[in-house]
C-alpha positions in Angstrom: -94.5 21.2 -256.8 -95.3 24.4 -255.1 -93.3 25.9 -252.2 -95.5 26.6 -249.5 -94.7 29.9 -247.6 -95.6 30.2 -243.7 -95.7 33.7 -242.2 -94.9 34.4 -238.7 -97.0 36.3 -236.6 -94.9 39.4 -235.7 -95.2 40.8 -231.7 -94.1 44.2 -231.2 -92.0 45.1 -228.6 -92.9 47.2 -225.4 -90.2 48.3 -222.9 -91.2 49.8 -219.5 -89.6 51.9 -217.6 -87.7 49.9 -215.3 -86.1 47.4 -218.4 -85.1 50.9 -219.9 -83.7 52.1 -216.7 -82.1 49.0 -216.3 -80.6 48.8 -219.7 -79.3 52.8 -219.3 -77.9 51.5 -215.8 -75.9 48.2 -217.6 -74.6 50.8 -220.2 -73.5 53.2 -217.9 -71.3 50.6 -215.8 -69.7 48.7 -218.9 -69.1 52.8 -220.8 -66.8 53.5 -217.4 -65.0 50.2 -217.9 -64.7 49.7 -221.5 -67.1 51.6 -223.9 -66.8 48.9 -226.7 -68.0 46.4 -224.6 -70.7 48.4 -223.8 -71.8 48.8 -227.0 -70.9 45.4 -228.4 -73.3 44.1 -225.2 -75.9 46.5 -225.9 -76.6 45.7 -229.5 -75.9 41.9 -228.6 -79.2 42.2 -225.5 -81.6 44.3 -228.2 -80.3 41.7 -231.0 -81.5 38.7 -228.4 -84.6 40.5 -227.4 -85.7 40.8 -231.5 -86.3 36.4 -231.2 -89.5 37.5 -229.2 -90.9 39.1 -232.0 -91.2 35.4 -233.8 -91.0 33.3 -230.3 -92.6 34.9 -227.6 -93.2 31.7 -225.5 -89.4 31.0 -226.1 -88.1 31.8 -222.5 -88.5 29.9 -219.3 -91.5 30.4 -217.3 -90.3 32.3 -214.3 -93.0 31.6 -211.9 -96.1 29.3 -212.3 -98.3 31.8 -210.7 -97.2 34.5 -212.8 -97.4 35.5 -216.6 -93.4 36.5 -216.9 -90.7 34.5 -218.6 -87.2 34.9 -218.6 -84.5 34.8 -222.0 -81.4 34.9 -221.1 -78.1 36.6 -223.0 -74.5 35.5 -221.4 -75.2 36.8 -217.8 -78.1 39.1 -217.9 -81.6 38.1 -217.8 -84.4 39.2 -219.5 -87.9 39.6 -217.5 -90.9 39.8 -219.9 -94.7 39.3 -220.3 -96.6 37.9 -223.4 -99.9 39.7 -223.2 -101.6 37.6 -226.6 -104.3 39.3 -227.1 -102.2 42.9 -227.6 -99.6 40.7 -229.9 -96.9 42.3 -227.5 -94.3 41.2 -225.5 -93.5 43.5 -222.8 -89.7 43.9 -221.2 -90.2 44.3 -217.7 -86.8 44.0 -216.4 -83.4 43.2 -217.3 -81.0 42.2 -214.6 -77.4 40.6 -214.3 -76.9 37.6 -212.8 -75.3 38.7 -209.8 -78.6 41.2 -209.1 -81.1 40.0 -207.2 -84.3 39.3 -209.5 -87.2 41.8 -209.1 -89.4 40.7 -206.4 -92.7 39.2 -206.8 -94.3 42.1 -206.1 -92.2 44.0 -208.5 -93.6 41.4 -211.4 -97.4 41.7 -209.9 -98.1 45.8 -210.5 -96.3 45.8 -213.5 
C-alpha cells in the first residue's frame, strides 16, 4: 500500500508597519523589566504567528464586516488579514489584552 503525501499550501508572511511597531513597543517594555522574558515572549509570538503559514483561516473572525481575524498567544492578540489570492497573510496589529483593539477605522485603510 502506498502512503499518500498531502502538501500544504505555504502563505508568506507580510508585517506592516504598525504590527512591527507594535512588536518593537512589546519588546521594549518586557527588555526594561526582564530581558529574558522579552525574548522568550518574542520568539514564543513569531513561533505562534508561523501556524498561518499552514492555517491562515485558523483565527477568530474579528468582525463580520471585515476581512481581519485574530490568533491569539497568552495575552496578546494578533490582528491579521488573509488576502487568498496574494497567498499572504498580513499582520496588521499586535496588541495586549489590556490595549484597546485598533479601531475600525484603523482595520479599514489598512
Amino acid at each position: 500500500m502506498a502512503s499518500q503525501v498531502t502538501s500544504q499550501v505555504k502563505y508568506s508572511l507580510d508585517w506592516t508597519e504598525p504590527a512591527l511597531c507594535d512588536l518593537e513597543r512589546i519588546d521594549r517594555f518586557l527588555r526594561r523589566r526582564n530581558p529574558a522574558a522579552a525574548r522568550k515572549m518574542g520568539e514564543g509570538l513569531l513561533t505562534r504567528v508561523e501556524i498561518l503559514r499552514t492555517h491562515p483561516e485558523i483565527g477568530r473572525i474579528y468582525d463580520p464586516d471585515l476581512p481581519h481575524r485574530v490568533l491569539v498567544y497568552r495575552s496578546y492578540r494578533i490582528f491579521y488579514r488573509v488576502p487568498h489570492k496574494e497567498r499572504t497573510v498580513e499582520i496588521s496589529y499586535v496588541r495586549h489584552g489590556a490595549r484597546d483593539n485598533p479601531t475600525l477605522d484603523d482595520l479599514m485603510t489598512d
